[in-house]
VOGU-3710 file (C-alpha; in Angstrom, 3 decimals, decimal comma):
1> xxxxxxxxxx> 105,422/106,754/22,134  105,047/102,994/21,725  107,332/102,539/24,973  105,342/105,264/27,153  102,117/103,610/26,543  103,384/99,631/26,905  104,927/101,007/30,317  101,693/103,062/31,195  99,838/99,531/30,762  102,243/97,921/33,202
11> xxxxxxxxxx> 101,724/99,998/35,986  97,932/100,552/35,697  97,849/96,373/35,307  100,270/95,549/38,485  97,906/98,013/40,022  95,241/96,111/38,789  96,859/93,020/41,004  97,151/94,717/44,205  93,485/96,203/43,675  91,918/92,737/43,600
21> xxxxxxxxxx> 94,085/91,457/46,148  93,208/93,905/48,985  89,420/94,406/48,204  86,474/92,523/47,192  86,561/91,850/43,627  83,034/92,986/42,993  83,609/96,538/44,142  87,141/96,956/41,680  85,468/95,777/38,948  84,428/98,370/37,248
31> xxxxxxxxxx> 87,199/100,223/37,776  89,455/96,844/36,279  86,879/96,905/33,104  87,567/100,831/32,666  91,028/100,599/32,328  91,450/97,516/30,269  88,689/97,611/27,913  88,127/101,367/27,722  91,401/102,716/28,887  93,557/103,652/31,710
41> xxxxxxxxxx> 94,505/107,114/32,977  96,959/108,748/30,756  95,524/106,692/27,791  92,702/106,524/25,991  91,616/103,115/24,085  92,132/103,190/20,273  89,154/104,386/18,190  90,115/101,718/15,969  88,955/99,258/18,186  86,431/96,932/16,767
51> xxxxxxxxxx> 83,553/94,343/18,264  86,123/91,389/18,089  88,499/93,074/20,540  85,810/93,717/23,070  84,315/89,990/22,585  84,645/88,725/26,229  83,698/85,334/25,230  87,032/84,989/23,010  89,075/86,221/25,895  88,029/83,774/28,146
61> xxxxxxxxxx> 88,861/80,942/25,483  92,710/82,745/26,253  92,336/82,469/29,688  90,970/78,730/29,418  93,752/77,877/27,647  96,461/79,670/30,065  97,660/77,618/33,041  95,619/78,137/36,108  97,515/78,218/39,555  96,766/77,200/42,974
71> xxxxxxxxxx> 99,766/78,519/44,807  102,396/81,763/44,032  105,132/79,325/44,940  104,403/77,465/41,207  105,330/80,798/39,584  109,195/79,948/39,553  110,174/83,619/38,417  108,166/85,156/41,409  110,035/85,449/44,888  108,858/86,932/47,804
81> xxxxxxxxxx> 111,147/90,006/47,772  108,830/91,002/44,510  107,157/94,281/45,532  103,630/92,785/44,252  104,443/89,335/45,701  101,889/89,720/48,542  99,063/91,073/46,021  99,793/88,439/43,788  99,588/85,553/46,414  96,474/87,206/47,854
91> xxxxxxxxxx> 94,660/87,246/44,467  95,632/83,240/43,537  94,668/82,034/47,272  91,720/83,991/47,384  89,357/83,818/43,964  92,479/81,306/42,037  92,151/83,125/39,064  95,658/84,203/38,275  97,006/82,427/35,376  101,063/81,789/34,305
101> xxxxxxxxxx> 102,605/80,559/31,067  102,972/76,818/30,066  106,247/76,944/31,413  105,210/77,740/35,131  106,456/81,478/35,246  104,259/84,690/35,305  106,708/87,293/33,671  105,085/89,926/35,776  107,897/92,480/34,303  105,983/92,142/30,823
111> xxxxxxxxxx> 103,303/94,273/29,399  100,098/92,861/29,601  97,390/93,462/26,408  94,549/94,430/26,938  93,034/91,245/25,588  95,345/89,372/28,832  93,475/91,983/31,261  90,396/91,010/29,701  91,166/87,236/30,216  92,116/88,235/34,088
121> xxxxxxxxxx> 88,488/90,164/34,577  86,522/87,234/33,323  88,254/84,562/35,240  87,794/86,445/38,222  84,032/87,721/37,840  83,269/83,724/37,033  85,151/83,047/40,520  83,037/85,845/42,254  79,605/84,632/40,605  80,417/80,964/42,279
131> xxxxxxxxxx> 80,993/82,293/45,353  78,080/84,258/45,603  75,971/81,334/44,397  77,815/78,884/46,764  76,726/81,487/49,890  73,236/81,555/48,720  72,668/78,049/48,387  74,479/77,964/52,196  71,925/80,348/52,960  69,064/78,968/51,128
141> xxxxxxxxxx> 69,719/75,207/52,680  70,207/76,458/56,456  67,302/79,357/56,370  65,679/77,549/58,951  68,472/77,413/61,113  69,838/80,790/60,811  65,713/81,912/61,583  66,204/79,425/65,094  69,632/80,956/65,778  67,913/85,297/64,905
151> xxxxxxxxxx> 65,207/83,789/67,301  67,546/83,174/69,972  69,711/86,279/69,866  66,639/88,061/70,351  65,488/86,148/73,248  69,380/86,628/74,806  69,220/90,239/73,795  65,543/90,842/76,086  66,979/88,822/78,864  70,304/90,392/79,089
161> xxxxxxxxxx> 68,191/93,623/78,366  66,024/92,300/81,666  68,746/91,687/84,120  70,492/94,808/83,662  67,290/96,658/84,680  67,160/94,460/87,562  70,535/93,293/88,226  71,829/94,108/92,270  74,693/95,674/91,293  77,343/96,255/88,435
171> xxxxxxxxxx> 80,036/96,141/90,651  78,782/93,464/93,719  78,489/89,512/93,625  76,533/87,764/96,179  77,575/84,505/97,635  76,527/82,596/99,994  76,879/79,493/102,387  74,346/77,454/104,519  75,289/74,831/106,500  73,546/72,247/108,715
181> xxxxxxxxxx> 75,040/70,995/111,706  73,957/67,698/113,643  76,030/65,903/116,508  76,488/65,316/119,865  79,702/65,066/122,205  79,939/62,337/125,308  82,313/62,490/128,276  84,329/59,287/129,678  86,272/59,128/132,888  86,130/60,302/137,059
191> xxxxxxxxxx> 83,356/61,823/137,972  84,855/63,895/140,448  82,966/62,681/143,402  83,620/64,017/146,924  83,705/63,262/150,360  80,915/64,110/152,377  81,461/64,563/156,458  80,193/61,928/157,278  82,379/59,906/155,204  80,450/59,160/152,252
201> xxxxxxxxxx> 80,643/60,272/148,708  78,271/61,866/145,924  79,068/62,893/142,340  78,781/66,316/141,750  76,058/67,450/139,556  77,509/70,134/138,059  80,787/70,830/135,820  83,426/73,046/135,650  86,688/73,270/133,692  88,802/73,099/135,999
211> xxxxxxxxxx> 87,654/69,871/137,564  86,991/71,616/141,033  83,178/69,936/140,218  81,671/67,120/138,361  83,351/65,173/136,059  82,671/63,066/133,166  78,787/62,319/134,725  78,236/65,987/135,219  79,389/67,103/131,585  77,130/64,651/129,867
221> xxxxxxxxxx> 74,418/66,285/132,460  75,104/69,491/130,704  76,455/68,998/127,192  75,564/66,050/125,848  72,476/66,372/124,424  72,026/65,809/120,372  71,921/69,426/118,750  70,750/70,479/115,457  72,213/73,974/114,727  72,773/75,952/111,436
231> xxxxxxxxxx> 75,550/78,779/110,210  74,412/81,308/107,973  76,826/83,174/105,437  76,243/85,979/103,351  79,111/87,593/101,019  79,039/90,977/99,686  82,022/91,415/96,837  82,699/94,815/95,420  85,298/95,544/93,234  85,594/99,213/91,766
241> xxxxxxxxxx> 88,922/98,633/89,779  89,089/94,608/89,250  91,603/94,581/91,370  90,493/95,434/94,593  88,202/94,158/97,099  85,452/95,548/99,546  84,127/92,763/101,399  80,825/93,394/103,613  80,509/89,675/105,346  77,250/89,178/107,215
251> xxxxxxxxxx> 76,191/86,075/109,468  74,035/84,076/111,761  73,845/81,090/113,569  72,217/79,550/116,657  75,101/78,032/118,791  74,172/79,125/122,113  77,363/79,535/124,609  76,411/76,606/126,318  76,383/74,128/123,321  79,381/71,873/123,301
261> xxxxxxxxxx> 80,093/72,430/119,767  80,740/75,783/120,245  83,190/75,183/123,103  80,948/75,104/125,965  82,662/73,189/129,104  85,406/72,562/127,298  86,720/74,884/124,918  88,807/72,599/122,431  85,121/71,315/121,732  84,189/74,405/119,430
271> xxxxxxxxxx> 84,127/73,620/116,054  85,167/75,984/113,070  81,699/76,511/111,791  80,311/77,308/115,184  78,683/80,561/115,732  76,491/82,575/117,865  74,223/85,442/117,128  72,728/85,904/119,619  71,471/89,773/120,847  71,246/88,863/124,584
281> xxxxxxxxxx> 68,254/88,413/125,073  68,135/84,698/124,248  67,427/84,677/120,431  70,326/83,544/118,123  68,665/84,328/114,878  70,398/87,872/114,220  72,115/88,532/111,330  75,208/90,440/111,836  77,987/92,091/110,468  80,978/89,410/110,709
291> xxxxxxxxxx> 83,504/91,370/108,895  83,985/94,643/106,977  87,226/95,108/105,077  89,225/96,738/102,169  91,762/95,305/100,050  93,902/96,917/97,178  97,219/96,609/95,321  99,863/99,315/95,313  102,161/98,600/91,958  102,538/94,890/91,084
301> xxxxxxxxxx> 103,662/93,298/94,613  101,961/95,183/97,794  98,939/95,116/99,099  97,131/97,154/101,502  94,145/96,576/103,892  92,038/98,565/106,436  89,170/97,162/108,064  86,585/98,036/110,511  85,590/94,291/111,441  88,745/92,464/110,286
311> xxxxxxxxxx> 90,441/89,191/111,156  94,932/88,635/111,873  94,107/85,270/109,964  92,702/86,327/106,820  95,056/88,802/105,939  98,067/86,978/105,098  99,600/86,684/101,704  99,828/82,736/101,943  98,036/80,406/104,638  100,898/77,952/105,848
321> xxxxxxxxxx> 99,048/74,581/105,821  96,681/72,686/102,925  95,056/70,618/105,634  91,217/72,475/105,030  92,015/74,051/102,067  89,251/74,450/100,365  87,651/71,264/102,529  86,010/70,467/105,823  86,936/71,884/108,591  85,726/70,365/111,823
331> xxxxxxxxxx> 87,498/71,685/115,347  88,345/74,870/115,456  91,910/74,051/116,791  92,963/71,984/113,341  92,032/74,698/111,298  94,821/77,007/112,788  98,125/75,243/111,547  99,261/73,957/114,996  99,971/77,235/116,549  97,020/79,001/117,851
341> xxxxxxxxxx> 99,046/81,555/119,609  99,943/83,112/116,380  97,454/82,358/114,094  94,659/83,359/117,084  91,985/84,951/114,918  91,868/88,272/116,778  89,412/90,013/114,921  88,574/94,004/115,124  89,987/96,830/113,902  93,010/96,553/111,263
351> xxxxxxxxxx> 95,184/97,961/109,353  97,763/95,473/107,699  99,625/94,902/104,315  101,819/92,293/102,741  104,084/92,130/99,990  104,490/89,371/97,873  107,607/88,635/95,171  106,333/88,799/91,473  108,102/85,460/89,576  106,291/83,727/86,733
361> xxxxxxxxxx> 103,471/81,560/87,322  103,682/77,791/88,879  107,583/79,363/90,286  107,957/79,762/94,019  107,668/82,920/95,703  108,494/84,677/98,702  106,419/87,357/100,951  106,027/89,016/103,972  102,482/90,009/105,459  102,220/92,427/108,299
371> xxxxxxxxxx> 99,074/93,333/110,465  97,729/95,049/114,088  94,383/94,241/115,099  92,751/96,176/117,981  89,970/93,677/119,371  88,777/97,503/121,322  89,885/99,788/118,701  86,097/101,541/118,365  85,770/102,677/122,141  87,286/105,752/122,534
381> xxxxxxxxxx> 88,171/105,635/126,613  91,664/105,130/126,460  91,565/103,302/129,637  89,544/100,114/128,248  90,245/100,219/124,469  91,287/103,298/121,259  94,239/101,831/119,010  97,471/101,498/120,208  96,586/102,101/123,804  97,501/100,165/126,502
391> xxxxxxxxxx> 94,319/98,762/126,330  93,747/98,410/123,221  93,641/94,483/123,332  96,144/94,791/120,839  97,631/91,796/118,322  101,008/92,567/116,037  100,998/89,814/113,716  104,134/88,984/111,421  104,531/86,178/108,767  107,304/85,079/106,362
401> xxxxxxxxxx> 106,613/82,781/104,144  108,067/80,695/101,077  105,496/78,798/98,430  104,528/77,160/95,056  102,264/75,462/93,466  102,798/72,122/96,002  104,153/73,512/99,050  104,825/76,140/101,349  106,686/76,653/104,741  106,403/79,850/107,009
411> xxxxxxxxxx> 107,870/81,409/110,332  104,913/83,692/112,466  104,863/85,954/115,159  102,360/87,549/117,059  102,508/89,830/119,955  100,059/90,510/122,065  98,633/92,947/125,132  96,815/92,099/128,001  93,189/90,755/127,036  94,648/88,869/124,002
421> xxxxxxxxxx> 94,656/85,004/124,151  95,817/82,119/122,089  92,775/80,572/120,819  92,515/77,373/122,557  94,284/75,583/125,031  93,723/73,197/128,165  91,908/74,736/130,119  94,564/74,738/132,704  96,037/77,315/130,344  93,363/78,781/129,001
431> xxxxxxxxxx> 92,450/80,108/132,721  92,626/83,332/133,840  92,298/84,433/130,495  95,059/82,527/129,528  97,120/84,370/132,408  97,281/87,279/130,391  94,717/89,293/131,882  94,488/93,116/131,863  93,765/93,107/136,071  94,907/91,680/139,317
441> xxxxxxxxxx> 93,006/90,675/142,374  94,433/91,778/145,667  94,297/90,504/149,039  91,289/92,987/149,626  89,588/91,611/146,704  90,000/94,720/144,740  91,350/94,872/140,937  94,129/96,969/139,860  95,394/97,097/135,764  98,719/95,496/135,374
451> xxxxxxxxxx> 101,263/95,484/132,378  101,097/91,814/131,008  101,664/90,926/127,269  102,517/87,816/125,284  105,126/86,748/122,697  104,023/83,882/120,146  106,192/82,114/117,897  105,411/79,450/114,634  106,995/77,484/112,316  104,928/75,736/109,740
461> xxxxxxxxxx> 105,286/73,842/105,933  103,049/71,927/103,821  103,609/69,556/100,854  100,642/67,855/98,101  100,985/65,699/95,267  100,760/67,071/91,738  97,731/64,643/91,229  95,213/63,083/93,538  95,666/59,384/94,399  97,324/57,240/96,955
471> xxxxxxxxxx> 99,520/59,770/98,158  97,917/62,847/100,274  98,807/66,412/101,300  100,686/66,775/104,563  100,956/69,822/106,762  102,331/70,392/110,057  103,024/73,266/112,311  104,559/74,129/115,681  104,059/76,644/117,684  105,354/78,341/121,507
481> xxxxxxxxxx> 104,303/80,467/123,910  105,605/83,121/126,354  103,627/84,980/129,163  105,354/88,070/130,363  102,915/88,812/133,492  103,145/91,147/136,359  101,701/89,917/139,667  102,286/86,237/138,592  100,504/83,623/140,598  102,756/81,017/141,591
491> xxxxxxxxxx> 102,001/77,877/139,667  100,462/79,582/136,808  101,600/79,103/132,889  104,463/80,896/131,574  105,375/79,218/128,603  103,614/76,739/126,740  103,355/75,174/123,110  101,745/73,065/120,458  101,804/71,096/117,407  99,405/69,256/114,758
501> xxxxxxxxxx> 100,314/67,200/111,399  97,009/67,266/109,172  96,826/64,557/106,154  94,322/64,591/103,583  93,547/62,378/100,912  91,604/64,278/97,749  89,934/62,423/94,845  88,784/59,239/97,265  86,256/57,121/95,798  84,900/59,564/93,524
511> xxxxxxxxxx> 86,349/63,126/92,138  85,591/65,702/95,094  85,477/63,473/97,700  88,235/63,990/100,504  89,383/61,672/103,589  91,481/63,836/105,951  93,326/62,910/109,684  95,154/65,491/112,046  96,609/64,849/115,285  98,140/66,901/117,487
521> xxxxxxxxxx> 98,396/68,370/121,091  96,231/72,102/121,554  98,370/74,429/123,628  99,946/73,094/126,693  101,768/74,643/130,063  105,613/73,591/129,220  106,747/76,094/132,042  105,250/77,642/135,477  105,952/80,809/137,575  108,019/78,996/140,032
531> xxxxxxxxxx> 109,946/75,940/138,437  107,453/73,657/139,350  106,669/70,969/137,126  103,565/71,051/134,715  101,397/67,911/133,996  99,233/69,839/131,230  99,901/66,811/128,502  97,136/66,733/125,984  96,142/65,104/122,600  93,797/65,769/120,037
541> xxxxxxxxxx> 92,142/63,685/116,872  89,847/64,036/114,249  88,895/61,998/111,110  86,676/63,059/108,186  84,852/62,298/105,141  83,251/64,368/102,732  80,777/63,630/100,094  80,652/66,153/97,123  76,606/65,466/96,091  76,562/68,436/93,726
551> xxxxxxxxxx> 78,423/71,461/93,068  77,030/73,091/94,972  75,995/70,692/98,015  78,504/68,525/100,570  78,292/66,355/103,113  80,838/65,437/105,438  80,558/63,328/108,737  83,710/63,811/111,073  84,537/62,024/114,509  86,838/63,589/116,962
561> xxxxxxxxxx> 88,428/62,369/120,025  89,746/64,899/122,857  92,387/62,768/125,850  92,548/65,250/128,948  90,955/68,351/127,416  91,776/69,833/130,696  94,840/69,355/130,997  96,783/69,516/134,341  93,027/70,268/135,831  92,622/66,970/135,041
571> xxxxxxxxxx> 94,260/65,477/138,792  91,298/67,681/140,862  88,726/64,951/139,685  90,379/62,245/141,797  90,896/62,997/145,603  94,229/64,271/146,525  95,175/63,499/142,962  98,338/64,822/141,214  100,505/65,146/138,603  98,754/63,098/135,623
581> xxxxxxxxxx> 96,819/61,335/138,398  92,658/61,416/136,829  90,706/60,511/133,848  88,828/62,482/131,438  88,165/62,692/127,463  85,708/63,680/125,160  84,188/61,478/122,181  81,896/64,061/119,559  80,704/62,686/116,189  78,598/64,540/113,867
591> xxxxxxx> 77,188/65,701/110,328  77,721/69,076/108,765  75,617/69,211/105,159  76,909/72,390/103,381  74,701/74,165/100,397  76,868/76,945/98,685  75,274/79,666/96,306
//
């Protein structure tokens, strides 16, 4: 009987343990007192118990004299195998009230008395007495903080409470971007004067691309005038999933079609921010829809987009050059990676995709974007526009690429119907619609449609330090062209190219601040119907600086410097000139201040 009820007491105790360990002590308590001072189930506490057994105060003299631990690992006869090891360590770390023998070991196999259980109790309701005095003094001592921090929650709570009553959207962000333009372009070189009959000459008041009028005189007549113009962004960002993207893209700006900086005269003038909205009848204060797309993954690596106002250019999976990432961009022609006739920015209605390799982040990847663009895919005469008609102004754009974290390189196509173009070029190239044109004039003056198409092909790569300094990001890209043209015009452009190598310093002077260079020659004639030789040599600069004010506010002031924008056009300034006989180029400096919300 003796046993039974010395191996009862065991188990109810090393429950005891694992009791105090797992909850707070104050809510086992009573339980703890019940079964070691009264009795535990399957025992009842002998009726010959007396005051002195039940004297708490002489039980904690016991557990005075016991040897308090701080740590399970002084026990040297507990291991962690022990079934109650974790309950044990628990109880010590948490309320240190767990006391061992002299001789560091805890003999947890033992009976314990009820006196020991006693001794166990009062150590741990002293422990739980401190700690409730410790909080309230904690309490007491910051009360005035604790009331400023309740204050605040409150206020966070009605504001929060606020904007979701009056919030835009759950699922839309806003952004926008405002920028301010101010510059001014100047013309050097012939003036394209001619003979009159009687044997004098005159300049020619009034220009023309293709150098058939004025020249340098008669450009500054027209376009050189200081202009202050703006370009209005709003962005419209809904995500339904998290993951994909509906982006309504709305602008306006006042770049008439006979400013310079938006490629009037000269169309390698235009610079990326350039834009007119105007509604034909003169005002260029509209506010438009610029683009109108959606974007979403299928499984981990594709993605799939359909767009009713969409761009070839912003639907690849990488963008083969750093030059403007995230930067300035100032002509038009440097922000397309050296081959316009791929990278075109045909814009209307797409469907595309791209697929890009899944590796773990900062390794390099590899993907493949695909995308047709119908620039009149939403009229439905089949004769002059519909999707993949023969006039649908159609643009097939393919891109491999390979990138990390610090560089990239890619190979694009592009093919293209009649009424596409590449972008900009000379303007001996870019006439005639680039000699790509959808018609043919015949000898009675009359049009007739004519199969014509183009075949574009890229090569790009980029490389950037791993930290800003001395060193800057390089990209460079080539690109060439081929006309396939019915009716050909002897002497026109069959096959042409171009190149540009963009360096940019980041970091200069202070953090946000970027210097960046390109050079390069836009699209020139490298072939004619015919054999004959083209003269439609070219070059192109540009140098910028930008200033990051604010977050949210930059300035950058940018120079560029354009050497025989026209190309082969170039020779009709100078009288029964040829070849690379004439003079013409094209100085522009200006300041674009951007505010971004």
């Amino acid at each position: 009987m003796g046993d039974r009820l010395r191996s009862a007491r065991l188990v109810v105790m090393s429950s005891a343990v694992i009791c105090l360990s797992m909850r707070p002590v104050a809510a086992v308590l009573p339980r703890l007192v019940a079964l070691s001072l009264v009795g535990g189930a399957g025992f009842e506490a002998s009726p010959s118990a007396n005051a002195a057994e039940l004297n708490i105060n002489a039980v904690s003299d016991y557990a005075i004299s016991s040897q308090q631990v701080t740590s399970i690992t002084q026990f040297s006869d507990v291991v962690p195998t022990d079934w109650a090891y974790q309950a044990l360590s628990n109880l010590i770390e948490r309320y240190g009230c767990v006391a061992g023998y002299p001789n560091g070991t805890y003999r947890g196999n033992r009976a314990m008395t009820r006196f020991e259980a006693a001794a166990l109790l009062n150590a741990c309701l002293d422990r739980v007495t401190e700690v409730t005095d410790e909080l309230k003094r904690l309490i007491k001592e910051f009360e005035k903080e604790l009331a400023i921090l309740k204050g605040r929650v409150d206020g966070l709570e009605a504001k929060v409470g606020e904007l979701e009553a009056t919030q835009f959207s759950t699922t839309t962000k806003l952004k926008g971007q405002t920028t301010f333009i101010t510059g001014a372009v100047n013309a050097s070189g012939d003036n394209g004067s001619k003979v009159l009959p009687n044997g004098a000459t005159r300049d020619v008041s009034s220009f023309s691309g293709n150098g058939l009028n004025g020249g340098a005189k008669a450009y500054n007549q027209e376009y050189g005038a200081f202009t202050f113009n703006y370009d209005q962004r709003l962005y419209f960002e809904t995500s339904f999933t998290g993951k994909d993207l509906l982006l309504a893209y709305l602008r306006a700006g006042n770049f008439g079609k006979n400013n310079a900086l938006n490629g009037g005269g000269i169309n390698l003038t235009q610079l990326d921010v350039a834009y007119d909205s105007s509604s034909g009848t003169g005002s260029s204060n509209f506010l438009n829809i610029y683009r109108l797309w959606y974007r979403f993954p299928v499984g981990d690596q594709f993605t799939l987009i359909a767009g009713a106002v969409a761009r070839n250019t912003e639907m690849l999976a990488m963008w083969p050059s750093v030059y403007n990432k995230g930067g300035v961009k100032t002509l038009e022609v440097f922000s397309l990676a050296g081959a316009t006739g791929v990278y075109n920015k045909a814009t209307g209605q797409m469907i595309g995709g791209y697929w890009k390799q899944a590796t773990s982040k900062g390794d390099p990847a590899w993907s493949v974007s695909v995308n047709y663009v119908a620039q009149q895919g939403n009229t439905s005469d089949p004769n002059s526009g519909g999707i993949m008609t023969d006039r649908s102004e159609g643009n097939l754009l393919a891109q491999l690429g390979y990138s990390g974290p610090r560089f990239g390189a890619a190979l694009g196509y592009r093919y293209g119907q009649c009424g596409t173009n590449f972008r900009h070029a000379t303007e001996f190239t870019a006439a005639n619609g680039y000699n790509n044109s959808c018609t043919a004039t015949l000898a009675n003056g009359a049009s007739e449609p004519i199969a014509s198409s183009t075949n574009s092909y890229a090569v790009n790569a980029y490389w950037q330090p791993q930290n800003s300094g001395w060193i800057p990001s390089v990209s460079a890209g080539w690109g060439y062209n081929q006309v396939s043209a019915a009716n050909k015009v002897t002497g026109s452009p069959l096959n042409s190219q171009s190149w540009f190598t963009g360096i940019k310093w980041s970091d200069v002077g202070l953090k946000g601040n970027d210097l960046g260079f390109a050079v390069g020659q836009p699209v020139f004639a490298t072939g004619l119907d015919g054999g004959s030789t083209p003269f439609d040599g070219n070059y192109a600069f540009e140098l910028y600086y930008s200033f990051q004010v604010t977050d949210n506010i930059q300035v950058a002031p940018s120079v560029f410097y354009l050497s025989r924008p026209m190309g082969q056009f170039t020779s009709n300034l100078t009288r029964q000139g040829s070849g690379y006989d004439g003079n013409f180029s094209i100085f522009g400096g200006l300041v674009q201040t951007t505010f971004k919300f």
